[in-house]
C-alpha positions in Angstrom: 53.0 -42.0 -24.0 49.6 -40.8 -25.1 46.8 -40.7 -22.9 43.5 -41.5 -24.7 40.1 -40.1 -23.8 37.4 -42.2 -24.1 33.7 -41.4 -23.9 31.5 -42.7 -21.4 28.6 -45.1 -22.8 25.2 -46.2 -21.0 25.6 -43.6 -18.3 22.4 -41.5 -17.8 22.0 -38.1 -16.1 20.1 -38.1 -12.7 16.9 -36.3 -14.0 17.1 -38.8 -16.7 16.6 -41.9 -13.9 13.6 -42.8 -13.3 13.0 -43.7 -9.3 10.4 -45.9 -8.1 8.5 -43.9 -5.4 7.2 -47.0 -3.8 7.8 -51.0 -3.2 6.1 -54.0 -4.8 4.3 -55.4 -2.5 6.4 -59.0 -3.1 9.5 -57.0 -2.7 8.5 -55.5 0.1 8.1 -58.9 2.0 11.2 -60.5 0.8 13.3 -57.0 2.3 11.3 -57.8 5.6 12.1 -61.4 5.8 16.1 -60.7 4.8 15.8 -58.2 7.8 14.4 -60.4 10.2 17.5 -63.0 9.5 19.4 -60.7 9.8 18.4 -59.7 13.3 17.9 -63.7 14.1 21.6 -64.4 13.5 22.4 -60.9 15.8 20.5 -62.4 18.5 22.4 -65.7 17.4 25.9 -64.0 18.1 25.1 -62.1 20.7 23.2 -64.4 23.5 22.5 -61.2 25.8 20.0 -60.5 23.8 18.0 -63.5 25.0 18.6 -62.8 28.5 15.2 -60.7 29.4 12.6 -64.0 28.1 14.9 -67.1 29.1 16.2 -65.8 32.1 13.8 -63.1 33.6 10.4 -65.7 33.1 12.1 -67.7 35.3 13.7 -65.2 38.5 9.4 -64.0 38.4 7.8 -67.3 38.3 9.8 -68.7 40.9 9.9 -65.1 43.1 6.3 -64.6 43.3 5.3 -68.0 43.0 7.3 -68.9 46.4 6.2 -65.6 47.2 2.8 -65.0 46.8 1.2 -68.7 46.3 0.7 -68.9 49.8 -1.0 -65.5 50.8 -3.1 -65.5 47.5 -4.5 -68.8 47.4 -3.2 -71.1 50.5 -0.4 -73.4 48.1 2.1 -72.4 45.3 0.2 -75.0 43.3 -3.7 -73.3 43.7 -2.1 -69.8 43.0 0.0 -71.1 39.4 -3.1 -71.3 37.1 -3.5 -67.6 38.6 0.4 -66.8 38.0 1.7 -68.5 34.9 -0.9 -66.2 32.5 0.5 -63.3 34.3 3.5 -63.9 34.2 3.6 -64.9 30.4 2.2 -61.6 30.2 4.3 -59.3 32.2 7.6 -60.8 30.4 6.5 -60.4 26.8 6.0 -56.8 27.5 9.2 -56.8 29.1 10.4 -58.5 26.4 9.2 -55.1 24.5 11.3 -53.1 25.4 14.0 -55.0 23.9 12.6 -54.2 20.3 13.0 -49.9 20.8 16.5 -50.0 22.6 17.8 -52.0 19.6 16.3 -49.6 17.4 18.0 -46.5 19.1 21.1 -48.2 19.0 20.9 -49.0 15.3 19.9 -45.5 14.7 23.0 -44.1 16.3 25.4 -45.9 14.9 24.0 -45.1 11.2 22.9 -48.5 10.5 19.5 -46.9 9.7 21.3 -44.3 7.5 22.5 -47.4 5.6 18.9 -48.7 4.8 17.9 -45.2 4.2 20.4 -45.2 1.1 19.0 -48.4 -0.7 16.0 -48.9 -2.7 14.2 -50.4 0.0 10.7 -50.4 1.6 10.7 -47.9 4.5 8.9 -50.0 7.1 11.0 -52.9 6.1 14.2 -52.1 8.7 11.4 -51.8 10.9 9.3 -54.8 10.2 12.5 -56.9 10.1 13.8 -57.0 13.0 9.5 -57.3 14.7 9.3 -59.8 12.6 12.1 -61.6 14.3 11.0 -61.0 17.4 8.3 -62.7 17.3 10.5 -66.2 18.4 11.4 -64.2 21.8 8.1 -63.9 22.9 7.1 -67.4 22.0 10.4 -68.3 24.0 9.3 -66.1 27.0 6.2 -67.7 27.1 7.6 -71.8 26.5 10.4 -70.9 29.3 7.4 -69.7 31.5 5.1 -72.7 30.8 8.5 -74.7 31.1 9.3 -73.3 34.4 5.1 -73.3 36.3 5.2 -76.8 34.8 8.3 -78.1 36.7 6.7 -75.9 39.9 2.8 -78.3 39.3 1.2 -75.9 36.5 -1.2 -78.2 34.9 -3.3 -76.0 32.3 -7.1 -77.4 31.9 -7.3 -76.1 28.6 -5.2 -78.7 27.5 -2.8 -78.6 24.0 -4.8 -76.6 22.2 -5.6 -73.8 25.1 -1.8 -73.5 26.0 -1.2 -72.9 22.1 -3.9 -70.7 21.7 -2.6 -68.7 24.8 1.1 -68.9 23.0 -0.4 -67.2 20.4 -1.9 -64.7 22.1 0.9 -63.5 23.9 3.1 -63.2 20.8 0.4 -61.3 19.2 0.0 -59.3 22.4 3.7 -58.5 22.5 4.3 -58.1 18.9 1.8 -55.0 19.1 2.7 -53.5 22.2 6.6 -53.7 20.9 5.5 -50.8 18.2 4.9 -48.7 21.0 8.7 -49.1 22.2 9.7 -48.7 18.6 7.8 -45.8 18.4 9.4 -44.3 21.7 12.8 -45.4 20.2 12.7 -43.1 17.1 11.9 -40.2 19.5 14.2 -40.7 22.4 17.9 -39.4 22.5 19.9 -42.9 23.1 19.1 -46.1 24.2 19.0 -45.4 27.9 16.5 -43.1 27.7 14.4 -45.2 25.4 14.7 -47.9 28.5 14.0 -45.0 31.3 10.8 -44.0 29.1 9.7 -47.2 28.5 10.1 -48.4 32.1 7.5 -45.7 33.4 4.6 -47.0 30.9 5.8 -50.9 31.4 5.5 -51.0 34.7 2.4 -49.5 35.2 1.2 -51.5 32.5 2.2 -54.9 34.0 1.7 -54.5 37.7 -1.6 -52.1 37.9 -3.4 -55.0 37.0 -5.2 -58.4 37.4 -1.8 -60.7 36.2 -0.5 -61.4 40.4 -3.8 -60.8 42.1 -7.4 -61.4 41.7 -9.0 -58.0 41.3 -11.8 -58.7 43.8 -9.2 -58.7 46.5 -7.9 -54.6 45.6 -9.1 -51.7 47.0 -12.2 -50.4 44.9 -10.4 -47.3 43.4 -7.8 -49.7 42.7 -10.3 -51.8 41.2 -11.1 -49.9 38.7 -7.7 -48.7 37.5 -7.3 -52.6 37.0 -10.0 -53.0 35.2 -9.8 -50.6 32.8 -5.7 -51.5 32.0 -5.8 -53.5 28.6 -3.0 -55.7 30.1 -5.9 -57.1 32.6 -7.9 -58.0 29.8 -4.6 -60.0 27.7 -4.3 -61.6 31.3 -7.8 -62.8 31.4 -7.9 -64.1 28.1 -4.6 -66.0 28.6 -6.5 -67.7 31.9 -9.8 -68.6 29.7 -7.6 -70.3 27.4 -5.0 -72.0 29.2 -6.7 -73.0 32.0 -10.2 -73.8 30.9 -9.5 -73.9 26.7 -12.7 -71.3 25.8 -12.2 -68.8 23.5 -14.4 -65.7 25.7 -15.3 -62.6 25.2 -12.4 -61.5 26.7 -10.2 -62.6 23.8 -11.8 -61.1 21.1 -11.2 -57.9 23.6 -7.3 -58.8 23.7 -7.1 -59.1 20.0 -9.3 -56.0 19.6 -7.2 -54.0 21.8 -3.6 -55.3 20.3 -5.2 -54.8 16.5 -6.0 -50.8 17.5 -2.7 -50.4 19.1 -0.8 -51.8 16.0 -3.3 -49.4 13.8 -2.1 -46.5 16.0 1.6 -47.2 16.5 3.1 -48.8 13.2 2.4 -45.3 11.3 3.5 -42.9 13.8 6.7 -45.6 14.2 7.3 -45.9 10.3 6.7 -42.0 10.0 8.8 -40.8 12.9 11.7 -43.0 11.5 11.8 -41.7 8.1 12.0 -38.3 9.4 14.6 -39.1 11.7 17.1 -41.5 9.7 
């Protein structure tokens, strides 16, 4: 038996390849959108994932509303056009933290490394799965809505205030969640992304205007209110939901969430390239 030798055809040499530096624009979009389904159908199999915005709106509405209706404003029904926008805020940035712990976990079990291999955009295993979770926020906010509703909510800003407020809060939380992802490129595993992240959440959500009026703190307390952007998000979400005006303090809100996202998405994208 002879063994022939044949010569390889078509195959060129690696300085002969020529490798695109950077991403269409169109292709870019279309690897962020096969991300996001990706991550859609993981929070599809694995229904934990929904746990922190279809269970957690509803343990705070009903805690605090039971709670704190009474002291705050004399009835659980005067103190839910105070609570609901609060609330809808505190558990989209909850919500947030999500997006970083599933980042650290995807980065230590070398599902990043994967994406890192392929001719891909570099924000798009980034992108994906934010993209994606935009639906939890909206379903932190409906289970919220749901929830005061069934409790005597009745927004004033009617159909069009409750969306606009929907909107907000996904914008809102969309923004802030690039903040976690950031965290979750530089942390050392997923529980510390959660103990870092806890420490600025927390301040975030309760030094501020979203349980209590902010006339009613003390005055150095006041001003730490005041000055938290989450007060403002709260604020806006009360001018639209409950009396359907678009104020000053939205444009604020959007402002605020628009310089965060400037900030945050570059140090995120950057920190994970040099990571993965």
């Amino acid at each position: 038996m002879s063994d022939v030798i044949t010569k390889a055809t078509g195959i060129s040499h690696p300085v002969e390849r020529t490798i695109n530096e950077s991403v269409p624009v169109r292709e870019a979009i279309s690897q962020i959108t096969t991300l996001a389904w990706r991550a859609l159908v993981k929070m599809r199999r694995n229904p934990e994932q929904l746990v922190d915005v279809t269970a957690m709106p509803v343990l705070f509405t009903v805690m605090f509303g039971l709670m704190f209706g009474g002291a705050v404003s004399g009835s659980i029904t005067r103190y839910l056009p105070t609570l609901i926008p609060g609330i809808i805020a505190m558990t989209t940035i909850t919500a947030c933290v999500g997006a970083g712990i599933q980042l650290r976990e995807d980065m230590d079990k070398g599902v990043f490394n994967r994406f890192l291999s392929l001719p891909i955009a570099r924000i798009a295993p980034l992108a994906g799965p934010m993209l994606a979770d935009l639906a939890r926020y909206a379903i932190a906010a409906a289970v919220t809505l749901i929830v005061g509703a069934v409790m005597g909510y009745r927004p004033g800003g009617g159909v069009f205030g409750v969306l606009g407020g929907v909107v907000l809060a996904v914008i809102t939380g969309w923004s802030i969640a690039w903040i976690f992802l950031w965290i979750g490129t530089k942390a050392r595993s997923a529980g510390a992304v959660q103990g870092l992240s806890m420490m600025l959440m927390f301040p975030l959500a309760f030094l501020s205007n979203a349980f209590v009026p902010a006339n009613t703190l003390p005055g150095w307390l006041q001003a730490v209110t005041r000055i938290n952007p989450i007060s403002h998000v709260v604020s806006a979400l009360r001018d639209l939901m409950n009396d359907g005006v678009v104020t000053a303090q939205v444009g604020w809100a959007l402002l605020g969430c628009a310089i965060v996202a400037a900030i945050f998405i570059p140090l995120a994208v950057r920190s994970y390239s040099s990571k993965v």
